[in-house]
C-alpha positions in Angstrom: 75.9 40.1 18.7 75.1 37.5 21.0 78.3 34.5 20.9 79.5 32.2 23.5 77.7 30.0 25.7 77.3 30.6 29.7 76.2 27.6 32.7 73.9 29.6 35.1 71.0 28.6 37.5 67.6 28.8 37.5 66.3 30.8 40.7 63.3 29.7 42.9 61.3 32.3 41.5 62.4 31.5 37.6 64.9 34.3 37.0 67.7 34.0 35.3 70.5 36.0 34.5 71.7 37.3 31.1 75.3 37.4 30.8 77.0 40.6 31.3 78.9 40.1 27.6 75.4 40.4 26.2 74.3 43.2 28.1 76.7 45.7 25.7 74.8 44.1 22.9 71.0 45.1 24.1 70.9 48.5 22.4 69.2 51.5 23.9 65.9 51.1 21.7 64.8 47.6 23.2 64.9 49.4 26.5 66.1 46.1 28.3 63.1 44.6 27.1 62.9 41.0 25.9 60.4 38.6 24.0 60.8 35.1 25.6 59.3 32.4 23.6 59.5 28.8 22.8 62.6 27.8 20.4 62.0 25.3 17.2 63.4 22.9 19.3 62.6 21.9 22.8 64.9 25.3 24.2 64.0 28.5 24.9 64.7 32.0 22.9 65.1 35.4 24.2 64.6 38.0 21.4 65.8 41.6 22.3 62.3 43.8 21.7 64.4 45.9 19.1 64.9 42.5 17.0 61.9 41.2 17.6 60.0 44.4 16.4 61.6 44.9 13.6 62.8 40.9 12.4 60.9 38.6 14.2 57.3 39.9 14.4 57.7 41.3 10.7 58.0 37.7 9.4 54.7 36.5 11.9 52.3 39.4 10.5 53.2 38.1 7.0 52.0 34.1 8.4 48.8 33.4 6.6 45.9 32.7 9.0 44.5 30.7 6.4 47.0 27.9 5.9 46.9 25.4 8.4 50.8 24.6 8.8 51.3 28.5 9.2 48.5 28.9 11.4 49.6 26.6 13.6 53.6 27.6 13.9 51.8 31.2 14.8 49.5 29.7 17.5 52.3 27.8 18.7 55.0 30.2 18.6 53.2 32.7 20.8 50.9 30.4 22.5 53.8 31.2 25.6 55.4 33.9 24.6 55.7 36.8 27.2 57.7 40.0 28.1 60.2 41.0 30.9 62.7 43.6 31.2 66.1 43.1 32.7 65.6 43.8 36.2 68.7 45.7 38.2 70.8 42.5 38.3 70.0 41.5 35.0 67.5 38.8 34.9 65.1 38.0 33.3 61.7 36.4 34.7 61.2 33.0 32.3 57.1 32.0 32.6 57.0 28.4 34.4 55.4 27.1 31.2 58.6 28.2 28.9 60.4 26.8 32.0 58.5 22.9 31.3 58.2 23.2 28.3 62.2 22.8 27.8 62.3 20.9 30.8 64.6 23.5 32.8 64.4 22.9 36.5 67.7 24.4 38.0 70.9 24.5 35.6 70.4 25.9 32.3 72.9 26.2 29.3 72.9 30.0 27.7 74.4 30.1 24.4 74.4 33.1 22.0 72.7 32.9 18.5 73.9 36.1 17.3 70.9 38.2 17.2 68.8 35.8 20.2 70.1 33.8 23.2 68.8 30.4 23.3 68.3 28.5 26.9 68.6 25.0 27.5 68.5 21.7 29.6 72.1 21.2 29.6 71.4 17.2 29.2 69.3 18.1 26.5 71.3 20.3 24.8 74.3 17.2 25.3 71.9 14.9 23.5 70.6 17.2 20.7 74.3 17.6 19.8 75.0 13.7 20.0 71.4 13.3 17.6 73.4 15.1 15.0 74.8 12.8 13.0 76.6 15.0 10.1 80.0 16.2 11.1 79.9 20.1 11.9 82.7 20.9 8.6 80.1 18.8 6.3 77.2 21.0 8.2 79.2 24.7 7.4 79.8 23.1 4.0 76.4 22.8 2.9 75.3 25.8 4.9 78.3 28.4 4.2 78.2 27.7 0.7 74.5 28.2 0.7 74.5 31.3 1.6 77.5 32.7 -0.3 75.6 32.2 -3.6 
C-alpha cells in the first residue's frame, strides 16, 4: 500500500526515485517493474506491473474499440505509457513526454494512491487542491458513504 507523499528531484537524465517506504510494498511478482503512464489529470501514475496486470490492464481489454469516448481514453491512456524497472538505487526512468506532459522539469511531488504512486508539479498539485472547492469532510461524506452501501 502506497501512503504518504515525498518532495524529490527530477535528475538530468529523467530518473526519479521511488521512496524507500514503497519499495516494501513492490511485491516479488512485479519484479521491480513499473507501468508509467499519464494520470486523469495533468500528473503522472506509476502502476506496479503486478497491479497493472492483473487490475489495470484487465479493465482496458474490456474498453470497446468501437465507442468513440472509450476509444479515445485507450489511445490516450497508452499513447505514452512505457516500462522501467527500478534500477539499483531505485529509480525509475520517466519518458520526457510523461515528463511535459505534467509539466515536471526539476521538483516533483510523490504521493501514494494506495495501489499507484502519482507524480506531480508541486505548483500544480498546490493549485489542483485550491480548484477544489468542496471541503475534504463533505468530499469523504459523499464518497465514504458511497461506498459503504
Amino acid at each position: 500500500m502506497f501512503i504518504g507523499s515525498f518532495n524529490y528531484s527530477v535528475d538530468a537524465k529523467g530518473r526519479v526515485s521511488i521512496p524507500s517506504r514503497f519499495k516494501k510494498y513492490v511485491i516479488q511478482e512485479s519484479n521491480d517493474s513499473f507501468i508509467i503512464t499519464r494520470g486523469i489529470i495533468q500528473c503522472i501514475d506509476i502502476y506496479p506491473f503486478d497491479y497493472w496486470k492483473n487490475d489495470v490492464l484487465i479493465r482496458i481489454n474490456q474498453i470497446d474499440d468501437f465507442d468513440t469516448d472509450e476509444a479515445v481514453f485507450k489511445r490516450e491512456f497508452l499513447e505514452l505509457a512505457a516500462e522501467d524497472k527500478l534500477d539499483s538505487q531505485s529509480r525509475l526512468l520517466i519518458p520526457k513526454n510523461l515528463l511535459e506532459f505534467a509539466s515536471i522539469e526539476r521538483e516533483v511531488l510523490i504521493l501514494g494512491q494506495n495501489k499507484k504512486i502519482e507524480v506531480w508539479n508541486p505548483e500544480i498539485y498546490s493549485d489542483y487542491k485550491k480548484e477544489n472547492s468542496k471541503p475534504f469532510a463533505e468530499i469523504a461524506k459523499q464518497v465514504m458513504q458511497k461506498k459503504l452501501k
